[in-house]
N, C-alpha and C positions, 0 to 999 in steps of 0.2 A: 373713837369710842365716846361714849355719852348717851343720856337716858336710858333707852333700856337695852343698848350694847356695852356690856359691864368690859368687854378687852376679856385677859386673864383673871383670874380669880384664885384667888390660894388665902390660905390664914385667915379666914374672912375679910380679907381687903379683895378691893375691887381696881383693875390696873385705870378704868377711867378716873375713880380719883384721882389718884395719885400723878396722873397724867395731868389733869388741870390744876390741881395745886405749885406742880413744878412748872406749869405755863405759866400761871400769873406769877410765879416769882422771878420768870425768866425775862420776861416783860416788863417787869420795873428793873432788875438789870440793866438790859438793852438799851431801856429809855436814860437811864442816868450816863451810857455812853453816847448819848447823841440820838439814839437810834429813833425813826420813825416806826410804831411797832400797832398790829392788827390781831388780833385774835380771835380765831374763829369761834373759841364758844367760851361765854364767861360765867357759865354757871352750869348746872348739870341737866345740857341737853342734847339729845342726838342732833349730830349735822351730819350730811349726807356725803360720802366721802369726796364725789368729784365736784361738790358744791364745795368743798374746802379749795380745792385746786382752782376754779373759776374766783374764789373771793379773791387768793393771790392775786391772779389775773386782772380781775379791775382793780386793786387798789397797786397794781404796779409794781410789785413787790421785787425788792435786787433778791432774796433769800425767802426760800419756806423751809422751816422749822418743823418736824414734825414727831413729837416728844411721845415714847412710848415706855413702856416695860416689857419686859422679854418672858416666854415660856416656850416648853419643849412638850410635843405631842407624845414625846414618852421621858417622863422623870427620872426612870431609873438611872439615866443621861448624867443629872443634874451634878453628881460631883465634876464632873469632867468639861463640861458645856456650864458655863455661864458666864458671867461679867459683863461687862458695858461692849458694845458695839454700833457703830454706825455704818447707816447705807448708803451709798448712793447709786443713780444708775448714768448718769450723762458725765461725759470729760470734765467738763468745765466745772461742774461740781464734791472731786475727787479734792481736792486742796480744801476745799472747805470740810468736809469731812474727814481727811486727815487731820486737820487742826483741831476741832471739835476732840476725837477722839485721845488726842495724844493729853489733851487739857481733862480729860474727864478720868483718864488712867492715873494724873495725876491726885487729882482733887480726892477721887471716891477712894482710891488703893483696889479696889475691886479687877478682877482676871482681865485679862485682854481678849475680848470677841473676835476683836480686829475690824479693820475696816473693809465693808462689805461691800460688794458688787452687785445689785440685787435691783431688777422691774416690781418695783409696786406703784402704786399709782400716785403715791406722795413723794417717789424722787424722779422720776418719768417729767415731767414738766420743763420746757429748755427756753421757757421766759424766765427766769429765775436760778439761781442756784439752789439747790434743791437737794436736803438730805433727810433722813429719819432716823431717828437716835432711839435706843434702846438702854435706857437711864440703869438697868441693871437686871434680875431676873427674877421674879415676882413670886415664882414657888422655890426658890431657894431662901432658905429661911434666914438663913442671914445675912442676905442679902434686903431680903424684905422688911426685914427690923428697920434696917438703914434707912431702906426708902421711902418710909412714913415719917421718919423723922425731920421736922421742920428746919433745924440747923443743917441736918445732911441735904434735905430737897435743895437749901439757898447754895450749898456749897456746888451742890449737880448743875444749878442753874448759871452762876459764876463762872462756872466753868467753859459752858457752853459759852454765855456772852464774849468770855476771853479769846476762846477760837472763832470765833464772827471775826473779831477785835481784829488777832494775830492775821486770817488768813487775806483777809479786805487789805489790813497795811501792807503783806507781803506782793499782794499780786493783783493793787488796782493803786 
């Protein structure tokens, strides 16, 4: 998401912000743990989805991160269906997103999504480990208080950094 692909929309927020606010926070993170870190878009513009997958690509990436907010094609859903979830779609990247998520159930308190099994084109990629996070659900309103808020985005982000952290120690 970015420019004029706004993501989700609810409360008058738009899920691409909120998407690149928790990136760059995630990114100074990462970098205070050592990490070599790339991001695909630092300000608010469209990039083209498998133009993200190839930037991974050249710059070599061990992990692609791909930070989103969640919505449901029918709300009425929404007591039932929401909280934090991660996907992945390749073996090798099932550890990493278990660790991600087990870190983000802690940090947010938010429902368990659970960790997801899922072809999109940002976990599909098997140069890299490779998941997509679902930072929380965008037209659940209280959920969405949360996710604009700057101390909860640094918390979501933290979080995430920690399972890179966790799953890298455990299993490299």
């Amino acid at each position: 998401h970015g420019g004029c692909e706004k993501g989700g929309v609810a409360f008058g927020l738009e899920e691409k912000d909120i998407n690149l606010q928790i990136s760059k926070i995630l990114k100074r993170e990462l970098r205070k743990k050592g990490a070599k870190v790339y991001i695909t878009r630092k300000k608010d513009k469209q990039v083209p989805l498998y133009s993200r997958v190839d930037f991974a690509k050249e710059k070599h990436a061990d992990i692609l991160l791909s930070i989103h907010q969640n919505a449901l094609p029918n709300p009425k859903d929404i007591d039932k269906k929401h909280g934090v979830g991660t996907y992945y779609y390749n073996k090798q990247s099932y550890n990493l997103a278990n660790a991600i998520q087990t870190k983000l159930l802690s940090a947010t308190g938010f429902m368990d999504d659970k960790v997801n099994y899922r072809s999109f084109a940002l976990t599909r990629p098997t140069d890299q480990l490779s998941v997509l996070i679902e930072c929380g659900y965008l037209i659940y309103k209280p959920e969405a208080d949360k996710l604009i808020d700057k101390d909860f985005q640094r918390k979501i982000a933290k979080a995430i950094a920690e399972g890179c952290e966790d799953c890298l120690r455990k299993n490299y």
